[in-house]
C-alpha positions as CSV (number, residue, x, y, z in Angstrom):
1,X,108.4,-5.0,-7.0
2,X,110.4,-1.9,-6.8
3,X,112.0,-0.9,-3.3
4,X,112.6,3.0,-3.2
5,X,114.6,4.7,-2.0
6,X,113.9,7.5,0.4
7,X,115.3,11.3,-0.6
8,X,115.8,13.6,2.5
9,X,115.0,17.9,1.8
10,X,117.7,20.0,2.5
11,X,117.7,23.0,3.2
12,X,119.6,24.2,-0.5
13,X,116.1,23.1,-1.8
14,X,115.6,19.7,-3.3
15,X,114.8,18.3,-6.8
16,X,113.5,14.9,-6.3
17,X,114.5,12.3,-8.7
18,X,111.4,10.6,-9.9
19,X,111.7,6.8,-11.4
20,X,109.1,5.1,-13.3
21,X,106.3,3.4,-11.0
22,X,106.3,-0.6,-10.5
23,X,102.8,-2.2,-10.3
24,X,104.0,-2.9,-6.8
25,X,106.6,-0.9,-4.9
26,X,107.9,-0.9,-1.3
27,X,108.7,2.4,0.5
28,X,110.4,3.8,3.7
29,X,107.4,5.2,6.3
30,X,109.8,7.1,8.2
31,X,108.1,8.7,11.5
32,X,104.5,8.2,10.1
33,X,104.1,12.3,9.5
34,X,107.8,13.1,7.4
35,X,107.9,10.5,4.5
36,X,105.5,11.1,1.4
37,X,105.1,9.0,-1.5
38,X,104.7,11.1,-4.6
39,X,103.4,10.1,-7.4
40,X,102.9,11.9,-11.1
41,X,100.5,11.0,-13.5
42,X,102.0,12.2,-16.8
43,X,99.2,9.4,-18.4
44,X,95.9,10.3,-20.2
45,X,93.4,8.7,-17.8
46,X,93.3,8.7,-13.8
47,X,95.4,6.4,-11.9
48,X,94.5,4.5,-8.6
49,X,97.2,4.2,-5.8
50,X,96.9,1.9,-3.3
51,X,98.4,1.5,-0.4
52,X,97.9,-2.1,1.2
53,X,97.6,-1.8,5.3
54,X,98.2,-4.8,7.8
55,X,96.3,-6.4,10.0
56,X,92.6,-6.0,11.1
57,X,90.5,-3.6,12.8
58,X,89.2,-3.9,16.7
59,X,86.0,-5.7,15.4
60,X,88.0,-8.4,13.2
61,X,87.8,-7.1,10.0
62,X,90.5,-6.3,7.6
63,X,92.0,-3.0,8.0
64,X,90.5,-1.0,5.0
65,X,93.5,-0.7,2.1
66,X,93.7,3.5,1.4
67,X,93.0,4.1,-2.6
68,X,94.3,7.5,-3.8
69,X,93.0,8.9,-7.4
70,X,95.5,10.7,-9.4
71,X,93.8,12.5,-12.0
72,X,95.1,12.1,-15.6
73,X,98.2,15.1,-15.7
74,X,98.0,15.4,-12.2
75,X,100.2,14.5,-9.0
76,X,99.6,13.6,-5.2
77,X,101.8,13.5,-2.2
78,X,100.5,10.7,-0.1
79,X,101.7,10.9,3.5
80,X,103.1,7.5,4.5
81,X,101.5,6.7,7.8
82,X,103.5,4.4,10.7
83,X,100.0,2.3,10.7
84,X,100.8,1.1,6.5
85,X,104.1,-0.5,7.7
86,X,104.4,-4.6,7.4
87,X,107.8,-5.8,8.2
88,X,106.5,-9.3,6.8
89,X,106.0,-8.6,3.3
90,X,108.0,-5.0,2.4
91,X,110.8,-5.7,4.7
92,X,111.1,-3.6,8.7
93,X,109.7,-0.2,8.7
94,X,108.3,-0.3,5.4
95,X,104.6,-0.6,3.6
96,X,103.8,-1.8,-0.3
97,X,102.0,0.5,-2.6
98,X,100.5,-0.3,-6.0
99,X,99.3,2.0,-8.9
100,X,96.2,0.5,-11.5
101,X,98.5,1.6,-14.5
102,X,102.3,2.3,-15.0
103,X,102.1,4.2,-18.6
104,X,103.9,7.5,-18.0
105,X,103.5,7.1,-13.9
106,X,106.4,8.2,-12.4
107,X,107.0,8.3,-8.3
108,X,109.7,9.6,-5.8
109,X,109.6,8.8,-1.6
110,X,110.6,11.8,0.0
111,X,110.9,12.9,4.1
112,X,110.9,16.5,5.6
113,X,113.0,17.0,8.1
């Protein structure tokens, strides 16, 4: 498991710097509305991201886990809600994400603002 690191925009422009996806990683969810997870599928078949949510719903049941499809070639940003953040696994302020393959995946957590 891979704890990223958040990049910030700036107003020069940005060029993210994209690492090579873990089958589990931890990111920063900021606000809930500024902090993306961004994920490139440079791989020849689709990818599934996952992003593992806390705790259960007002009737008992789990809270549904968000799956993302990448398509092969393709990329996503994924907004990184305040709801996917579980201080007891990923650490304070943070949620875990995984991704069904890692072949030529690459990802980068970036917040506007």
């Amino acid at each position: 498991m891979a704890a990223l690191t958040t990049q910030s925009l700036v107003d020069a422009g940005t060029a993210p710097t994209f690492g090579a996806a873990a089958a589990s990683d931890t990111a920063e969810v900021g606000n809930g509305h500024n902090t993306f997870y961004v994920v490139k599928n440079g791989g020849g078949a689709p990818i599934n991201v996952t992003i593992a949510v806390p705790g259960n719903t007002s009737y008992g049941q789990a809270t549904p886990d968000p799956v993302i499809a990448v398509p092969n070639g393709g990329e996503k940003w994924i907004p990184l809600r305040r709801e996917y953040a579980n201080a007891s696994v990923a650490g304070v302020g943070r949620c875990t994400i995984t991704t069904s393959a890692q072949t030529s995946v690459t990802v980068a957590v970036v917040r506007v603002g």
